[in-house]
N, C-alpha and C positions, 0 to 999 in steps of 0.2 A: 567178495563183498567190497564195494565201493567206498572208503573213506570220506578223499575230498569231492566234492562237486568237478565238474569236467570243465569249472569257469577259473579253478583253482591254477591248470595250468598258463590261461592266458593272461592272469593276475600277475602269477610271479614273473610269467616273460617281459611285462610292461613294466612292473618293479627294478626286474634288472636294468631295461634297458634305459627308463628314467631315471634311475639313480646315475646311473655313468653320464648321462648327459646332464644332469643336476651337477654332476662334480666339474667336468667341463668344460661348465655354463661358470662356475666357481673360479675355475683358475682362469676362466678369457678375463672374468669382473678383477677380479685377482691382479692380474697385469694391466688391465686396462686402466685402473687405480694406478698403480704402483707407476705407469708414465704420465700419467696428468696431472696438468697443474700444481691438485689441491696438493702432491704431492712433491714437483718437482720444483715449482714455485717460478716454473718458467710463464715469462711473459709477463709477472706479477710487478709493477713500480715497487719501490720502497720508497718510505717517506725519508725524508733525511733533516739533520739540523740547521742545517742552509739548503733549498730549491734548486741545487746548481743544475742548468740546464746545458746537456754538451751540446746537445741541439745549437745554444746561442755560440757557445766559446770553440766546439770543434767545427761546426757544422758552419755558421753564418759568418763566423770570424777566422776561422780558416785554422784556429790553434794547432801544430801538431801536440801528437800524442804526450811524445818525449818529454815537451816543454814542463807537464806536472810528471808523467809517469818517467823520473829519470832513470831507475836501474831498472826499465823493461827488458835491453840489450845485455845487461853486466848481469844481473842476479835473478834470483828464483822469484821472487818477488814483484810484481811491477812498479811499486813503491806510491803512498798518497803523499801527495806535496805537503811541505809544513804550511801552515798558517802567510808566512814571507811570500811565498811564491805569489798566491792570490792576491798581498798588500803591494806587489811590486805594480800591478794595474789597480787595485782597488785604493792606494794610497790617493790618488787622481782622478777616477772615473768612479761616479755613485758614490762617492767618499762618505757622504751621508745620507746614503739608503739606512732606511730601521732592515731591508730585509736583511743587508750585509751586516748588522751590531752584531752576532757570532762571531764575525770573521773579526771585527775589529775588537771585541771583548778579548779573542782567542789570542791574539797579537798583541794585547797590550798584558795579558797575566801570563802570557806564555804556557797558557794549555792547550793541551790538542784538542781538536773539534772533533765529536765521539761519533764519527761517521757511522751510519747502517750496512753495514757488508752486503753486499748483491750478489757476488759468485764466490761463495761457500762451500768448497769442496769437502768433505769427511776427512776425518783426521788420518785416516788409512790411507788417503792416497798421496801423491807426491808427484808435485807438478812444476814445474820448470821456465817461465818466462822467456828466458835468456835463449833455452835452448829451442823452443818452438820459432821466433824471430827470427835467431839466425840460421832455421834452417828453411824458412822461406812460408813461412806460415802467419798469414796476416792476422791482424788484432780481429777484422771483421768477423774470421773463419769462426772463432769464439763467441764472441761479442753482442755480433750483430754493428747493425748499422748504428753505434752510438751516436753517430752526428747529426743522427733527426730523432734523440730521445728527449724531451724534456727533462723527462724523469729519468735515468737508465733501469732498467731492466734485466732480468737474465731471460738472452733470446734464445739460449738451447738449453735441452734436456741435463746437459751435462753429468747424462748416467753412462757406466761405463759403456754399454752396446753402443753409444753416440758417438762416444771416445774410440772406440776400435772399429768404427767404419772410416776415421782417419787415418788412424795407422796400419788397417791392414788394404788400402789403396791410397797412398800419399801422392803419388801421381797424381790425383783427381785436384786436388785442393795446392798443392804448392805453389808459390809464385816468386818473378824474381825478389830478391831482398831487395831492391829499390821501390817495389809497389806494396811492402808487406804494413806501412802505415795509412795506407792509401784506401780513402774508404769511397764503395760502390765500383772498386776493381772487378772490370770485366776481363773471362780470363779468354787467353787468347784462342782464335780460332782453331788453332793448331797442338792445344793443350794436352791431346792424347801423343804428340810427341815429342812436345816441349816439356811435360811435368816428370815422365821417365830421364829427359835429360837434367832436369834442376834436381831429380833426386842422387843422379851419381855428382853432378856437381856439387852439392852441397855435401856428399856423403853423409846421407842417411843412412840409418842402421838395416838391417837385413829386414825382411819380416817377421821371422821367426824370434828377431830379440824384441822387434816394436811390440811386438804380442804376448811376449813374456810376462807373467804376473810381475816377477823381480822389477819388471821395466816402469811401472806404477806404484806397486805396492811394497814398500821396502821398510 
């Protein structure tokens, strides 16, 4: 005697096989989330206390980096200029812009100006200014092009997969330390034999340590 109906078996084989592509379908939406935008906040401006556009100051005016970011070379940190830095041209030019009253308020009570952070790593991981610069890794390779932001922005993912496509081919991306504040560095045509030699010259680490969880996560 016949229980199920003979439509029974082809019920459960579409069950199965829909549920597995239902889940799938779950983990593509899953990651597909997990690297966009809404979540990675890449691309996104932030509004900030004062407008500063590097566009105008790196880009049009030529600023190097250093000039505010002073311990980008020395420390882990790349450092926001005090309030002086900005009055040492804004004392003279725009002196009384209302857009600049921040900077001049901030200078005259000597509080800092409570800038909006843009590249916001997690507190797990552990990143190094000092050592990516000198070891021939430009601000851009990060960055992006800040000398035509208005606003700045975060122009990469800055999740770890994006992180370890640097270091497990440093080759690709290294340049000499004379072009590493140099923005819209094009790298040279011979980069597949020039960037294996800027890695022993500069002695970078092996791959196997760049890839190290210890080497991030400490």
């Amino acid at each position: 005697m016949q229980i199920f109906h003979r439509s029974t078996n082809t019920i459960s084989r579409v069950s199965v096989f829909g549920g597995v592509l239902f889940l799938g379908l779950m983990l593509w939406l899953f990651y597909d989330l997990e690297a966009s935008p809404y979540t990675t906040q890449q691309n996104v401006a932030r509004d900030q206390p004062v407008q500063f556009s590097h566009a105008h100051h790196a880009g049009a005016i030529g600023i190097d980096c250093r000039y505010c970011h002073t311990s980008v070379e020395k420390a882990a940190f790349a450092g926001i200029p005090p309030t002086k830095t900005c009055m040492n041209c804004h004392s003279q030019i725009w002196a009384q812009s209302p857009y600049l009253e921040p900077v001049r308020e901030s200078f005259r009570t000597n509080q800092s100006i409570e800038w909006t952070r843009v590249h916001d790593l997690p507190d797990f991981v552990y990143f190094n200014h000092s050592i990516h610069v000198n070891k021939g890794i430009g601000c851009e390779t990060c960055h992006g092009r800040v000398d035509q932001m208005p606003l700045v922005r975060q122009a990469a993912r800055l999740q770890m997969a994006w992180c370890l496509e640097c270091h497990r081919h440093p080759e690709r991306f290294i340049r000499p330390r004379e072009e590493v504040f140099t923005m819209g560095y094009v790298p040279a045509a011979d980069q597949a034999v020039l960037g294996p030699q800027l890695v022993r010259k500069y002695e970078l680490r092996s791959r196997a340590v760049l890839e190290s969880c210890s080497t991030c996560h400490r």
